[in-house]
N, CA, C and O atoms as a GROMACS GRO file, in nm:
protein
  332
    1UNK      N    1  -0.405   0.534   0.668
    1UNK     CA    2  -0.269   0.581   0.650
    1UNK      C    3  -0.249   0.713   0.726
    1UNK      O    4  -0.147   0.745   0.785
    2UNK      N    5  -0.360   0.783   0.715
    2UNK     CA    6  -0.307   0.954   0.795
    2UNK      C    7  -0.309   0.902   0.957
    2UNK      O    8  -0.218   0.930   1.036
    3UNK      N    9  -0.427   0.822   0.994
    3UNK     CA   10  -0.365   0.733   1.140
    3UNK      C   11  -0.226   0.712   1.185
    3UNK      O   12  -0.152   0.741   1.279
    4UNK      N   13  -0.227   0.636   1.052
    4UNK     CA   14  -0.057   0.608   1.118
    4UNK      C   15   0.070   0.686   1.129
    4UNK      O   16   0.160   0.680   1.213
    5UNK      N   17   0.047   0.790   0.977
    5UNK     CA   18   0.128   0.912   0.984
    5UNK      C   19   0.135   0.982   1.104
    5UNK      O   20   0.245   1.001   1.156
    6UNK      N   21   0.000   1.035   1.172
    6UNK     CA   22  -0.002   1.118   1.271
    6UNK      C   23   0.058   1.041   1.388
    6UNK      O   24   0.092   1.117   1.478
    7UNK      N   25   0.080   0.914   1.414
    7UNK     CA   26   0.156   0.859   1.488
    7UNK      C   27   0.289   0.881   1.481
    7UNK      O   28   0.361   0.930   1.568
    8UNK      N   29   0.322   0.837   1.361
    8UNK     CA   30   0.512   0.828   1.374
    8UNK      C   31   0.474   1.016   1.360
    8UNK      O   32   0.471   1.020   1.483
    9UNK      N   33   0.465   1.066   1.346
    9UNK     CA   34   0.464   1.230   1.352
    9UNK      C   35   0.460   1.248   1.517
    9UNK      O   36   0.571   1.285   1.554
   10UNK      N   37   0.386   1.235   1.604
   10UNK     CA   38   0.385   1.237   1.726
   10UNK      C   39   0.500   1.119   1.809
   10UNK      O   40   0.516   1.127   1.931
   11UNK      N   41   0.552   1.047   1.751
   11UNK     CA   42   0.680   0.934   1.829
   11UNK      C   43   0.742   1.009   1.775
   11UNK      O   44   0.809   1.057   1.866
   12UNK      N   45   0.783   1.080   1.644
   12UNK     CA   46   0.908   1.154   1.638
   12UNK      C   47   0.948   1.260   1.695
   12UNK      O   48   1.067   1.292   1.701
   13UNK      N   49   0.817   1.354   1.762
   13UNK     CA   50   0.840   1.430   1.840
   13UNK      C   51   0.834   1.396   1.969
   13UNK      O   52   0.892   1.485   2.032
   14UNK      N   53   0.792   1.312   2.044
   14UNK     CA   54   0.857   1.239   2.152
   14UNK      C   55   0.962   1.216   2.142
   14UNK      O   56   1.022   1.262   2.239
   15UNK      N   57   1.072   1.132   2.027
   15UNK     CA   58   1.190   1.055   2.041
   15UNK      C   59   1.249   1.239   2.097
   15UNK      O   60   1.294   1.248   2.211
   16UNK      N   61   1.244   1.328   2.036
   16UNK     CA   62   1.320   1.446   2.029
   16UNK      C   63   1.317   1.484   2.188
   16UNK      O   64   1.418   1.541   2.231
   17UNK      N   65   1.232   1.462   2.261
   17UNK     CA   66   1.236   1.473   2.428
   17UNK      C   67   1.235   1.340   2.497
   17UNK      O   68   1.185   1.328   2.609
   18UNK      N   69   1.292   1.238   2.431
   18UNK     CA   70   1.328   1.147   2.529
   18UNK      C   71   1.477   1.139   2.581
   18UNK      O   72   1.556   1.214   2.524
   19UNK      N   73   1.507   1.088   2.642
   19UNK     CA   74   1.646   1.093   2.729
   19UNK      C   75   1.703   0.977   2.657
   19UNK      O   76   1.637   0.882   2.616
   20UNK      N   77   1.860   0.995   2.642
   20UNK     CA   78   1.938   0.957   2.568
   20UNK      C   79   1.932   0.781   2.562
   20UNK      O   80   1.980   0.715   2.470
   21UNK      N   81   1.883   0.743   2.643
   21UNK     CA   82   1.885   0.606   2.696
   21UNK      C   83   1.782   0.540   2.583
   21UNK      O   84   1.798   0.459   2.491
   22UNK      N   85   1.684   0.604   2.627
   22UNK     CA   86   1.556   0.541   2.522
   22UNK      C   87   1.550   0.563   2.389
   22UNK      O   88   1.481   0.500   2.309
   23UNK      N   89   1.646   0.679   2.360
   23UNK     CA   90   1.634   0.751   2.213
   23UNK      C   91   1.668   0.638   2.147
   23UNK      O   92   1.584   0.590   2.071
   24UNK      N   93   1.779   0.584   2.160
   24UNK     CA   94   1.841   0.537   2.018
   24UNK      C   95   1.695   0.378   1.959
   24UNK      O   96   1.678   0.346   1.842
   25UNK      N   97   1.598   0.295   2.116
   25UNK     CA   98   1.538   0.241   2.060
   25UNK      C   99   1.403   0.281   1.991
   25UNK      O  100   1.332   0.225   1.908
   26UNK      N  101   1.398   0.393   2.053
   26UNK     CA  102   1.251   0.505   1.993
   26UNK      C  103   1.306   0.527   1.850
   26UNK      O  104   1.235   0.477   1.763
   27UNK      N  105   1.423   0.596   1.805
   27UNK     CA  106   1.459   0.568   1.689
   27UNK      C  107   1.484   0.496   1.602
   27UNK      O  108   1.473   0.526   1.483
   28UNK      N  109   1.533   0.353   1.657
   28UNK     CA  110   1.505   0.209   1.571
   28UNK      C  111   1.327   0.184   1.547
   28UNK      O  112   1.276   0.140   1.444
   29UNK      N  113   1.269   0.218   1.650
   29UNK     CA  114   1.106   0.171   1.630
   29UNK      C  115   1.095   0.263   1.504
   29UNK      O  116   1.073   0.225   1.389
   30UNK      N  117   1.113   0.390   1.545
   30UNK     CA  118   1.003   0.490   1.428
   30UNK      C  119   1.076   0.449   1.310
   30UNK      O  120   1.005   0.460   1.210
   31UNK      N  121   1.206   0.401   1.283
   31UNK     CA  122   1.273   0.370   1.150
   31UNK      C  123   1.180   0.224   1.069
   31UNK      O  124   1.158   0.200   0.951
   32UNK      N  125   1.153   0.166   1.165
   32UNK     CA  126   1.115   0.049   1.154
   32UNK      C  127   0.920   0.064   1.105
   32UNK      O  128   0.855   0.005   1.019
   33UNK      N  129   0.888   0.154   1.193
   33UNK     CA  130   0.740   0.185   1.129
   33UNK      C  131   0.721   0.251   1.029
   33UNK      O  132   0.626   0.239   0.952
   34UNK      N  133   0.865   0.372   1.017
   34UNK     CA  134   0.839   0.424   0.834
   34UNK      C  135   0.833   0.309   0.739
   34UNK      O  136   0.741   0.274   0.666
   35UNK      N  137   0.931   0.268   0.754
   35UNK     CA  138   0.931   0.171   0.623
   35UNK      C  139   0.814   0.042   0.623
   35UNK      O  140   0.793  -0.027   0.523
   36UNK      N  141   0.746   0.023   0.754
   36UNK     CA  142   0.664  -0.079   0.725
   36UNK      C  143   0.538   0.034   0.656
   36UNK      O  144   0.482   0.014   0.548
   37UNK      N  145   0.519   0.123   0.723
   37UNK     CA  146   0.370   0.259   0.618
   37UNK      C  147   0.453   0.258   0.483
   37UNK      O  148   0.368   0.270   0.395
   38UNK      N  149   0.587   0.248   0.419
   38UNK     CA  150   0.624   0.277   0.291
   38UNK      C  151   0.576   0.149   0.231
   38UNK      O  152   0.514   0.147   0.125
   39UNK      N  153   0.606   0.036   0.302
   39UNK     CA  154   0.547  -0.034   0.222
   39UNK      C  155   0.409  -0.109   0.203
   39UNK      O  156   0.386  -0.192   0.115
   40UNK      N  157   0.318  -0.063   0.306
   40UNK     CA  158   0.142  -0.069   0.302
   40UNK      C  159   0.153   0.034   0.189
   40UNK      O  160   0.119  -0.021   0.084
   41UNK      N  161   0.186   0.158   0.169
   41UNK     CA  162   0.124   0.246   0.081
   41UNK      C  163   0.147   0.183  -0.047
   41UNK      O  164   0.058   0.158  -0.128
   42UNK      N  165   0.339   0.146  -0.069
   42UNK     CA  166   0.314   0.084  -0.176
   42UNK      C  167   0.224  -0.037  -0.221
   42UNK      O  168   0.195  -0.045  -0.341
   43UNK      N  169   0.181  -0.127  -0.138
   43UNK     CA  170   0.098  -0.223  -0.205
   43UNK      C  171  -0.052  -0.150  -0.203
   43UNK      O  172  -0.130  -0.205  -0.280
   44UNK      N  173  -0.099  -0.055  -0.143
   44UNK     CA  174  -0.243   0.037  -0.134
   44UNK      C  175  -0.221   0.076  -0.319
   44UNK      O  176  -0.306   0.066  -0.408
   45UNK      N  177  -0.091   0.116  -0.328
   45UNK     CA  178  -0.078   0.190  -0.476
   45UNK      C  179  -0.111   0.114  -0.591
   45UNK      O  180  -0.167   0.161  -0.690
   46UNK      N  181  -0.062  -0.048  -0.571
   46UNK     CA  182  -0.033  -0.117  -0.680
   46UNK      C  183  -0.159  -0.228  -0.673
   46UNK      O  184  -0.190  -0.315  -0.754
   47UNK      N  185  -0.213  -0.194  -0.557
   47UNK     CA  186  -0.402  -0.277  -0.513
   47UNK      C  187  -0.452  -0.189  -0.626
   47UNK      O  188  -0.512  -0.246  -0.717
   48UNK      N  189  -0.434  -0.043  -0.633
   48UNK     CA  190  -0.501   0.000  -0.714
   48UNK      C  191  -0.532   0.015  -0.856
   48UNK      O  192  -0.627   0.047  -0.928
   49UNK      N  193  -0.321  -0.051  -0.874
   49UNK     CA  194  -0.382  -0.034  -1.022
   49UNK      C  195  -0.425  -0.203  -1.117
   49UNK      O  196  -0.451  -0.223  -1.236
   50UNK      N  197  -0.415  -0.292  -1.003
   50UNK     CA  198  -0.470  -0.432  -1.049
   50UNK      C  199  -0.588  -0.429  -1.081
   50UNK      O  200  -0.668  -0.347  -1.036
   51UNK      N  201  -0.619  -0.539  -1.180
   51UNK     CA  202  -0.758  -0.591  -1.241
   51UNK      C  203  -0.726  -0.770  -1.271
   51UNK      O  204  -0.624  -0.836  -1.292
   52UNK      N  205  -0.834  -0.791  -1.262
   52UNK     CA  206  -0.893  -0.907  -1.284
   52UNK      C  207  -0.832  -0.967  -1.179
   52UNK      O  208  -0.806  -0.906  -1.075
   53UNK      N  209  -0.799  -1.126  -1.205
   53UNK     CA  210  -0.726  -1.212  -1.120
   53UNK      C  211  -0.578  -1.207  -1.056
   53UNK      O  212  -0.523  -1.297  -0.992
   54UNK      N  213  -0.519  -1.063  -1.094
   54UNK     CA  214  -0.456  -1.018  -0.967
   54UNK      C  215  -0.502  -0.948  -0.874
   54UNK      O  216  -0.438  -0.925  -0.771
   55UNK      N  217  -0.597  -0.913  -0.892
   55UNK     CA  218  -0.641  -0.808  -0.721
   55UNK      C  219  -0.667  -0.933  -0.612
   55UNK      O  220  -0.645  -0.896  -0.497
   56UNK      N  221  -0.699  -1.037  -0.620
   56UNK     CA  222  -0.685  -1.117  -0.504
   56UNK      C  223  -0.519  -1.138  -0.431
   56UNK      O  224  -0.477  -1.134  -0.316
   57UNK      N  225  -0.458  -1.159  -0.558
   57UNK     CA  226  -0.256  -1.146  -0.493
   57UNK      C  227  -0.265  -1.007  -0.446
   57UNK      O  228  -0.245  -0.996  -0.325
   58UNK      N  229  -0.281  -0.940  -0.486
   58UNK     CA  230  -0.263  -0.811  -0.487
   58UNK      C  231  -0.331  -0.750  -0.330
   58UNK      O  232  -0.265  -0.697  -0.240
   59UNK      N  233  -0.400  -0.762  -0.329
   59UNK     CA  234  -0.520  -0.741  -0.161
   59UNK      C  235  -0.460  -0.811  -0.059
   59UNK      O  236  -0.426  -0.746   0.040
   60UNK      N  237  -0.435  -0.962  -0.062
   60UNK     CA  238  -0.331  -1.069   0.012
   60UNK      C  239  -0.263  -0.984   0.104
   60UNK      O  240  -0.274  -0.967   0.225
   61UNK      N  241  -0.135  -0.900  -0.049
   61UNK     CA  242   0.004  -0.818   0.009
   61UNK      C  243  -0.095  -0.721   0.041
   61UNK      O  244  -0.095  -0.726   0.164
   62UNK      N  245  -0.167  -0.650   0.012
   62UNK     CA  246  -0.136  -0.507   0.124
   62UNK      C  247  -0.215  -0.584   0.229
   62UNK      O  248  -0.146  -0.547   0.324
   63UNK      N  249  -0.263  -0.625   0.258
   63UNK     CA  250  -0.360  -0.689   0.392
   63UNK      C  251  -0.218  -0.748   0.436
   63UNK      O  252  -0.186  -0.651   0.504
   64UNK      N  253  -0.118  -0.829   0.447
   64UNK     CA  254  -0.003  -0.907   0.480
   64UNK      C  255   0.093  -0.741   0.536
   64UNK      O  256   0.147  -0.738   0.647
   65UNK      N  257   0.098  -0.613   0.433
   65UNK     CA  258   0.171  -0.513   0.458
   65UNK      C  259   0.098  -0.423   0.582
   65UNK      O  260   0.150  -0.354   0.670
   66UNK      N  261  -0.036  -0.452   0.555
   66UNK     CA  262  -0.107  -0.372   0.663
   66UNK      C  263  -0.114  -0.395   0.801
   66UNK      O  264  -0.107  -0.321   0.899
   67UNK      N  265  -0.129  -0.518   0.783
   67UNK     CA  266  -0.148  -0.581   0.962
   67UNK      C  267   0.022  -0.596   0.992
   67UNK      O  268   0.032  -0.658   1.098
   68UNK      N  269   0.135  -0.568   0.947
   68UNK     CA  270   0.302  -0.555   0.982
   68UNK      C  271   0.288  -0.415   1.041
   68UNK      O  272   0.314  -0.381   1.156
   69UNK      N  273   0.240  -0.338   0.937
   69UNK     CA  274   0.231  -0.208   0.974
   69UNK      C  275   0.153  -0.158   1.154
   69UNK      O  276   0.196  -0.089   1.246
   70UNK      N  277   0.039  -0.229   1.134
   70UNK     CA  278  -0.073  -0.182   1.244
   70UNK      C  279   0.024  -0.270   1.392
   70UNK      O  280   0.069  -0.225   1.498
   71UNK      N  281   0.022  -0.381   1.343
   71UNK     CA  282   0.192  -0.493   1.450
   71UNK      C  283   0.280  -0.386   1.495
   71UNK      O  284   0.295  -0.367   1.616
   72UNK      N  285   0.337  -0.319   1.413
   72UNK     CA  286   0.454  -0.267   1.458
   72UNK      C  287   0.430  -0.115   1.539
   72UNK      O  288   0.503  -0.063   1.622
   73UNK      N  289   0.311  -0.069   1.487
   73UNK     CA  290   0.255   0.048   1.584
   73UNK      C  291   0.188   0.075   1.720
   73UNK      O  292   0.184   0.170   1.797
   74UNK      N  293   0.129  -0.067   1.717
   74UNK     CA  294   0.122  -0.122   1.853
   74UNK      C  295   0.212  -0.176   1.940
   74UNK      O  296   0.184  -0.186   2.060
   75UNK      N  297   0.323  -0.214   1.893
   75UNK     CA  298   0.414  -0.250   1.974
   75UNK      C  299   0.504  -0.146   2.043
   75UNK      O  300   0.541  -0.132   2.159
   76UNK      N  301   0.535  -0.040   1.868
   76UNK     CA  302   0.606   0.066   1.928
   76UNK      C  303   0.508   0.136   2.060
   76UNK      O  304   0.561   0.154   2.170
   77UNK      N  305   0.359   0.172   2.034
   77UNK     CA  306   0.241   0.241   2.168
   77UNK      C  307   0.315   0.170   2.257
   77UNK      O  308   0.406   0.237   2.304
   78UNK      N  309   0.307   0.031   2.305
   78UNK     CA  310   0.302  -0.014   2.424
   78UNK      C  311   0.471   0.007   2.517
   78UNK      O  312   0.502   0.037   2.632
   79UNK      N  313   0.548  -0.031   2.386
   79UNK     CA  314   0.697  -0.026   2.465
   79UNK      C  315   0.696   0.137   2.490
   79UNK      O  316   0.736   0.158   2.604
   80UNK      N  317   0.680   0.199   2.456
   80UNK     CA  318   0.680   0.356   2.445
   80UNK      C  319   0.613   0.406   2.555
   80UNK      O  320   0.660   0.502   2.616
   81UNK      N  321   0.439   0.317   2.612
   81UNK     CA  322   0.379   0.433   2.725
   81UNK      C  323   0.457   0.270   2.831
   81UNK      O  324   0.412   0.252   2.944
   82UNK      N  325   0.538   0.200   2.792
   82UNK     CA  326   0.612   0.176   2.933
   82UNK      C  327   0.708   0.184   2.981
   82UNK      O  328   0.765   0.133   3.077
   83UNK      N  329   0.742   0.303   2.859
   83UNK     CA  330   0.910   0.305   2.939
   83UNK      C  331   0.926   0.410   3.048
   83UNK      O  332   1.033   0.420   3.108
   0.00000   0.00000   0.00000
């Protein structure tokens, strides 16, 4: 999670020196990667407080929230070092 923080922390201070053109999709991306880290953390939160035969549902979603998350940070890297 601090991985990914320090990312959208560093794209948000990029979006702030990009040129008007690219801003508004640098700003849809980083909108789009907060809320996918809001919701890995929330299922990291609620992995934690399961027992028994929900921590397998439970692991599923954040593994399902995690790899959206890690998806969408790689996509934003790549469109980002090609624009």
């Amino acid at each position: 999670m601090a991985q990914w923080n320090a990312e959208i922390t560093k794209m948000r201070a990029d979006l702030e020196a990009a040129q008007s053109q690219g801003k508004a999709e640098l700003a849809r991306q980083l909108e789009e990667l907060k809320q996918r880290r809001d919701a890995a953390e929330a299922e990291l939160a609620r992995l934690g407080e399961a027992s028994g035969s929900a921590w397998d549902e439970m692991k599923a979603s954040f593994d399902t929230a995690h790899d959206a998350l890690a998806e969408g940070v790689e996509k934003a890297r790549k469109q980002y070092t090609h624009s």
